[in-house]
Kinemage of the C-alpha trace (Angstrom):
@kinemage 1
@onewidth
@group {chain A} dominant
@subgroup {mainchain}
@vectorlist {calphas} color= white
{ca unk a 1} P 0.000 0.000 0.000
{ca unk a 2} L 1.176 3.407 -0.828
{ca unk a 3} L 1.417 6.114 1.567
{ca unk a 4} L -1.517 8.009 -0.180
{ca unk a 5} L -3.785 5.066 0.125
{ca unk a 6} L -3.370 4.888 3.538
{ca unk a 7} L -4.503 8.679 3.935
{ca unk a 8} L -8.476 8.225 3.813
{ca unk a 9} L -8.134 5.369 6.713
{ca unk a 10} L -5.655 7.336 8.878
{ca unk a 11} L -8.312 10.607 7.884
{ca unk a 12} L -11.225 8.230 9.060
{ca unk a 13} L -8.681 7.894 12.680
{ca unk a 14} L -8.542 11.091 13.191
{ca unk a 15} L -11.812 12.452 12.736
{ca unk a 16} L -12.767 9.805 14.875
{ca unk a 17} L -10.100 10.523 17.896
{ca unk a 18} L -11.316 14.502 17.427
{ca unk a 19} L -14.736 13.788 17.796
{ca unk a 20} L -14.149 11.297 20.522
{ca unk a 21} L -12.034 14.169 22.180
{ca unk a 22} L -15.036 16.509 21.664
{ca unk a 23} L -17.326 14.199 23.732
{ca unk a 24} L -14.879 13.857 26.490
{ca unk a 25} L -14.501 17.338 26.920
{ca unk a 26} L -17.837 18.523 26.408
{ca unk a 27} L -18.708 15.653 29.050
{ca unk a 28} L -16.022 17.797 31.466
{ca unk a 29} L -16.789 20.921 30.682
{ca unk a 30} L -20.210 20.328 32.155
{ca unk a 31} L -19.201 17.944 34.913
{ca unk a 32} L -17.103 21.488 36.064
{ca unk a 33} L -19.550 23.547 35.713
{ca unk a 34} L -22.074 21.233 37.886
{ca unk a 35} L -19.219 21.446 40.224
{ca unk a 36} L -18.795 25.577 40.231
{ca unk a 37} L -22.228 25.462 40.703
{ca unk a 38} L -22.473 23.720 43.876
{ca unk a 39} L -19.765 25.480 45.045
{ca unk a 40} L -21.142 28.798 44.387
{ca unk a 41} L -24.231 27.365 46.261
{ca unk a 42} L -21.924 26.809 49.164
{ca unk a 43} L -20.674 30.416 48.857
{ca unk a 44} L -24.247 32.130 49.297
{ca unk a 45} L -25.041 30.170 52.151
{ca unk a 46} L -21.661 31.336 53.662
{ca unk a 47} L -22.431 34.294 53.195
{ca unk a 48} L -25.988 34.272 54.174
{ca unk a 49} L -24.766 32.761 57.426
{ca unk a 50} L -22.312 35.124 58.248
{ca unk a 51} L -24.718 38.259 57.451
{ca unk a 52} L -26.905 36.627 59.959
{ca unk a 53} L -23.960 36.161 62.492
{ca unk a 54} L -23.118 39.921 62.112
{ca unk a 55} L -26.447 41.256 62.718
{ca unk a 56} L -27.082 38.941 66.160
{ca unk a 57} L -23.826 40.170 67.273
{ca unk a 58} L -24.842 43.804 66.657
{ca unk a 59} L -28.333 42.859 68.516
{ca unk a 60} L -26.159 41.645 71.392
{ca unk a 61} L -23.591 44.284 71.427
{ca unk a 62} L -26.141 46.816 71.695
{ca unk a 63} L -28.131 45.132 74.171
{ca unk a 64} L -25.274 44.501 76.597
{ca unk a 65} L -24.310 48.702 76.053
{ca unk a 66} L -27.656 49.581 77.029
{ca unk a 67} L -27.399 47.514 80.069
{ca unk a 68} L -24.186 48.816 81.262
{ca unk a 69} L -25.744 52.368 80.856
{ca unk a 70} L -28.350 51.166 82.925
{ca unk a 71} L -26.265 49.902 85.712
{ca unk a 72} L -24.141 53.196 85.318
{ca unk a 73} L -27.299 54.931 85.815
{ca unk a 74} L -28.262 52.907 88.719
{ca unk a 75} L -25.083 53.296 90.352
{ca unk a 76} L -25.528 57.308 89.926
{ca unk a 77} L -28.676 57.138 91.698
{ca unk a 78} L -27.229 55.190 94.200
{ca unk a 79} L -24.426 58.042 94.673
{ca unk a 80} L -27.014 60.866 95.002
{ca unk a 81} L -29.642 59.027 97.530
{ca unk a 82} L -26.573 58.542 99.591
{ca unk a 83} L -25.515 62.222 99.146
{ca unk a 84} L -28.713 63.267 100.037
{ca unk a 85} L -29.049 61.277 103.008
{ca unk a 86} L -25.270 62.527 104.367
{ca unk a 87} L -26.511 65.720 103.748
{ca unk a 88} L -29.832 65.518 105.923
């Protein structure tokens, strides 16, 4: 056989090998992108979670400054009852 008989067959193997590689890759493209997906799924609830950690701890933060004002108030009107009383 001459080399340009054998150029149809070997023509035939490649087509076949690109189209084969084709498949493949389409097949991983989309397995990746299933993948990114998911991930990206992960990511919003991350960030969901953490949104909803921030604003508790703001709840909390202000909640323990109001009572400290309240004690420091308290402790104030401690002060001037017991002024008042020296005073008398």
């Amino acid at each position: 056989m001459t080399k340009l008989e054998e150029l149809p067959a070997r023509l035939d193997d490649l087509t076949s090998r690109v189209l084969q590689m084709r498949t493949e890759m389409r097949d991983e493209f989309s397995a990746l992108r299933q993948e990114i997906s998911g991930v990206e799924g992960v990511i919003a609830t991350l960030g969901e979670a953490i949104e909803a950690a921030r604003r508790e701890a703001r709840v909390l933060f202000e909640e323990v400054i109001s009572r400290i004002a309240a004690l420091g108030e308290g402790r104030a009107a401690k002060k001037r009852t017991k002024k008042r009383l020296k005073e008398r």
